[in-house]
C-alpha positions as CSV (number, residue, x, y, z in Angstrom):
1,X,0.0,0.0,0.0
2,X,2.9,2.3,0.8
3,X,3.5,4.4,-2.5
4,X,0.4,3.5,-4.1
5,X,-3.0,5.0,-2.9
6,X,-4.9,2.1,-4.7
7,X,-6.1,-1.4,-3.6
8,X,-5.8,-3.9,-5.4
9,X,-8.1,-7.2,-5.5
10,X,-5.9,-10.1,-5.1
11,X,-9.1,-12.6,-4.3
12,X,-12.8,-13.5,-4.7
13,X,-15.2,-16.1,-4.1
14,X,-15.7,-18.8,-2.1
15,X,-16.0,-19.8,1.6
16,X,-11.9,-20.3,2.0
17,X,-10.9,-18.1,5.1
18,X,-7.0,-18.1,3.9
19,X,-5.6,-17.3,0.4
20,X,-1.9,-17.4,-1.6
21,X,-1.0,-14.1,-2.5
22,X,1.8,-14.9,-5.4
23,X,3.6,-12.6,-7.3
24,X,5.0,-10.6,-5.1
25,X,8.4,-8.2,-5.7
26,X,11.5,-8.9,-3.0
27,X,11.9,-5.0,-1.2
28,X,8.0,-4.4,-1.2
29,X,6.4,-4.6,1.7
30,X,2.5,-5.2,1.6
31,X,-0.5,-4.9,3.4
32,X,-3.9,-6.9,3.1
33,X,-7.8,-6.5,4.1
34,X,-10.4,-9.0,4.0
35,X,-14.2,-8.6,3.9
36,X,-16.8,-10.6,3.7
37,X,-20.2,-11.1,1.9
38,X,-24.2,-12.7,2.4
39,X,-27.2,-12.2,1.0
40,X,-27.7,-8.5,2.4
41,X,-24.4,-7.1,1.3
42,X,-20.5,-6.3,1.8
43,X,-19.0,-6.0,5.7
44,X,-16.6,-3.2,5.8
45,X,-13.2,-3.8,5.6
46,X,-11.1,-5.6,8.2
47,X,-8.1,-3.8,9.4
48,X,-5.3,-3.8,7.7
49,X,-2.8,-6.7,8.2
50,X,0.6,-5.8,9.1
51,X,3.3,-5.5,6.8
52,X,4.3,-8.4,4.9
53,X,7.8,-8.8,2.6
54,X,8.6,-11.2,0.3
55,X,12.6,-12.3,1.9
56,X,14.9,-10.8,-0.1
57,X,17.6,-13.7,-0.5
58,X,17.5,-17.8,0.6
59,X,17.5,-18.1,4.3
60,X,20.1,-18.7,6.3
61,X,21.6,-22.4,7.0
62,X,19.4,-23.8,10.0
63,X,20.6,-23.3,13.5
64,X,20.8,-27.1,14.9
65,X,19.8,-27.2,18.6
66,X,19.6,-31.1,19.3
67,X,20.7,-34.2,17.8
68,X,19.6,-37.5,19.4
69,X,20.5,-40.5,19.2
70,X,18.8,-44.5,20.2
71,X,20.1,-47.4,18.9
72,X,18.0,-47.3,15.8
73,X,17.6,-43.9,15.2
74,X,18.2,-39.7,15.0
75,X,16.1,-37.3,15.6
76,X,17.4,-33.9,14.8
77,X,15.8,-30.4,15.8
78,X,16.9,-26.8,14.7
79,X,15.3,-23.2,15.2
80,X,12.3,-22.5,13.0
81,X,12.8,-19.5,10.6
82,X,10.4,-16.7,9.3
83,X,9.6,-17.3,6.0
84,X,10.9,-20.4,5.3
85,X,8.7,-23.0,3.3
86,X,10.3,-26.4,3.7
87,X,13.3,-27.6,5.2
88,X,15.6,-30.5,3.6
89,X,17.6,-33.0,5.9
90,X,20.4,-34.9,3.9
91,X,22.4,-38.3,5.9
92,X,25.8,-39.5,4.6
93,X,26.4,-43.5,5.7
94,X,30.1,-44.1,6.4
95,X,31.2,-47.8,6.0
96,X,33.0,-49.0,8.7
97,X,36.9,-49.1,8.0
98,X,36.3,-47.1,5.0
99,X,38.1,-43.6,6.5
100,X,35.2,-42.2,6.7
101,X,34.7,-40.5,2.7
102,X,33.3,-42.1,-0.2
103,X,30.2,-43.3,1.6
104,X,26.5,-44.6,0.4
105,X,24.7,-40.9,0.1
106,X,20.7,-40.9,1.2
107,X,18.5,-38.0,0.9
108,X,15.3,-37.5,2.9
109,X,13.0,-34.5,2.5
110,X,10.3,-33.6,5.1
């Protein structure tokens, strides 16, 4: 809204109560209202969300608070980050006696 005196509709229809915004520019920052509609007419408008930015570069490398292990098994945790959509976890197997390079290579994505 900042530098444009305009609103722009971004969605319509439908009982959803959440919506993707896409197509956003990196630098911007945004703000968003909702209203709603029946049989008898419009609401007014909600009040404005606050700011919202696309991030500007990748995030940065997770921060890795706990690793775990049982005799079976890791479980790994790190700090949640704003903005972040998905997180990838990636194990390399070292063979026994095998120096510890050149081994199998798995990759898991939750």
């Amino acid at each position: 809204r900042h530098g444009c005196d305009e609103w722009l509709a971004v969605h319509r229809g439908g009982y959803q109560t959440s919506c993707l915004v896409g197509d956003l520019d990196h630098f911007t920052m945004y703000h968003f209202r909702v209203r709603a509609r029946n049989d008898l007419g419009w609401s007014e408008w909600s009040d404005e969300s606050m700011e919202a930015s696309p991030p500007a570069s990748a995030p940065d490398p997770p921060f890795v608070i706990s690793c775990r292990t049982t005799h079976d098994s890791v479980t790994l945790r790190w700090r949640n980050q704003m903005s972040v959509a998905a997180y990838e976890v990636q194990k390399l197997m070292a063979h026994a006696g095998e120096g510890g390079g050149g081994g199998k290579t798995e990759v898991w994505v939750t």
